[in-house]
N, C-alpha and C positions, 0 to 999 in steps of 0.2 A: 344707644347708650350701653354700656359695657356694666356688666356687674360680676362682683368677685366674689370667690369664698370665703364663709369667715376663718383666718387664720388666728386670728386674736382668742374666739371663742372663749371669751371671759379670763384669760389670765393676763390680770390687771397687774401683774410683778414680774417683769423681764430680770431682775436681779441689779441692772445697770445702766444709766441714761443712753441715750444712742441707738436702742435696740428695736424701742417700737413706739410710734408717735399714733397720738388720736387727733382725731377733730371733727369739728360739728360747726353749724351756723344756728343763729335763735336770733330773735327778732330782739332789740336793744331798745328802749323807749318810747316802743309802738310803729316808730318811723324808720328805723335804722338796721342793719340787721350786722350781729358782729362773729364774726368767725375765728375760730380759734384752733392753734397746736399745741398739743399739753405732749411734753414728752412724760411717759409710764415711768420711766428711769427715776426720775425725782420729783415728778407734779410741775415742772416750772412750765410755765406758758411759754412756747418758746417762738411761738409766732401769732400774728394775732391785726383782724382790717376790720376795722368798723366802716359801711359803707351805707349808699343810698339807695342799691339796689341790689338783686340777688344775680348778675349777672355774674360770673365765675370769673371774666377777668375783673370782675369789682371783689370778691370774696375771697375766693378758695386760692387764683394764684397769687395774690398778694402775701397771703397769710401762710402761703409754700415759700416763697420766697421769700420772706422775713426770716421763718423758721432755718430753714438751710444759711442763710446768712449768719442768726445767731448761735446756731450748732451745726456748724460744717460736717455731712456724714464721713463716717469712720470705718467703717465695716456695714454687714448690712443691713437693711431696716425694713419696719414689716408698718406701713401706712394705713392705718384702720379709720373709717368713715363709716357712715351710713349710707342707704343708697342715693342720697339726693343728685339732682342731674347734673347738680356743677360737678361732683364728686366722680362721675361718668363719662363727662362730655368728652370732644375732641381734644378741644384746646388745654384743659386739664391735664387729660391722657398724654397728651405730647409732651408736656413739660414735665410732669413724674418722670415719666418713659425714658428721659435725655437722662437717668442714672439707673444703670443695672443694677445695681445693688439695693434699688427699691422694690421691694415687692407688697401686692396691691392685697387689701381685705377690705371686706365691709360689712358689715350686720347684717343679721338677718331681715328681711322685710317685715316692717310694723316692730321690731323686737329693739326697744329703748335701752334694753338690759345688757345688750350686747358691746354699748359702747360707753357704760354708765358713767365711765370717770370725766370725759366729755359733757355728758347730762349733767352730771353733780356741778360740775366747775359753772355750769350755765345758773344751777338752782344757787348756787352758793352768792355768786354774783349780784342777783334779784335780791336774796336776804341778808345780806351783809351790805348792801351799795346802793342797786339802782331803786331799790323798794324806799330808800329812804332820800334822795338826791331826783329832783327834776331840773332836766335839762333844755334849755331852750330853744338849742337850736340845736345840729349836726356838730357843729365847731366844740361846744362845752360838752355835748357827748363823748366827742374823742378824747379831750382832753381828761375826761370823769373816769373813762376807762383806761388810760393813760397810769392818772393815776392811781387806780384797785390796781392793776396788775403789774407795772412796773414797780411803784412806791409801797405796794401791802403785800397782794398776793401770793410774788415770788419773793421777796424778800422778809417779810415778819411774818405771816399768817402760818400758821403752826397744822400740821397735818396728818392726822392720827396714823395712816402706813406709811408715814415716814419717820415713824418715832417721834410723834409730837414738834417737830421744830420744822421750821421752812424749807421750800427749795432752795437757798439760798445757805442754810445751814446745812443743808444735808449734805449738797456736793459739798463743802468745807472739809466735813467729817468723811468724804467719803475720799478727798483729796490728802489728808491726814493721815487717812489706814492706811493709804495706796504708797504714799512715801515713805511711813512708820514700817512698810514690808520690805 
């Protein structure tokens, strides 16, 4: 298993989406485990598999390939993780690997702190959603998480280093300035 330096080393503000994506997996309803890409740029979840097991082609590449589909790279990007082995493995490695312009980080060993914005988006999840929502099976989990992150999270849910308003509203404003210049 391959492990990287941390490049990220806590700066949680690239300035501009595109630049640098996190993700993590956390266990979802006891039975599921969901994995996630938050791009730093604007908080918006931009890839994201809830699965039934933690095998990486169930987790981590699904939720690469979501991500790259909903934000096609632009220039290049700096991929931050923890050490987990999906995060490591071959099969992973090969599929980052098919674009140069990714380059690899990952926290430091035991150190939560290092990829907090990732942690947070898990702890935020639990207190605003799954803490209050049981789900019965696999099928209404995806669907529960379907809707936090598609229907609230990136869209209404207001985020204090974003200036108070969503991912959804920030890129707006940030497509605004960019034409307004």
């Amino acid at each position: 298993m391959r492990r990287f330096d941390n490049l990220l080393d806590r700066n949680f503000a690239p300035g501009q989406p595109g630049r640098i994506w996190v993700s993590d997996i956390a266990t979802h309803q006891g039975w599921s485990y969901l994995t996630t890409t938050i791009d730093l740029g604007d908080r918006r979840v931009i890839g994201w598999q809830l699965s039934r097991s933690l095998r990486a082609a169930d987790t981590v590449l699904p939720a690469w390939r979501s991500a790259v589909a909903t934000r096609p790279l632009t220039g290049s990007l700096i991929f931050h993780s923890d050490q987990g082995v999906q995060y490591g493995c071959d099969v992973f490695m090969d599929e980052v690997g098919k674009d140069k312009r990714v380059t690899r980080s990952m926290s430091r060993k035991g150190d939560c702190w290092d990829n907090a914005v990732a942690e947070s988006f898990f702890k935020t999840l639990k207190c605003e959603w799954t803490n209050r929502y049981t789900c019965r099976d696999h099928n209404q989990a995806e669907l529960s998480v379907f809707e936090y992150i598609e229907s609230f999270y990136n869209t209404k849910r207001a985020h204090s280093s974003l200036g108070y308003v969503s991912p959804d509203e920030y890129a707006a404003q940030q497509l605004t300035n960019t034409n307004a210049a």
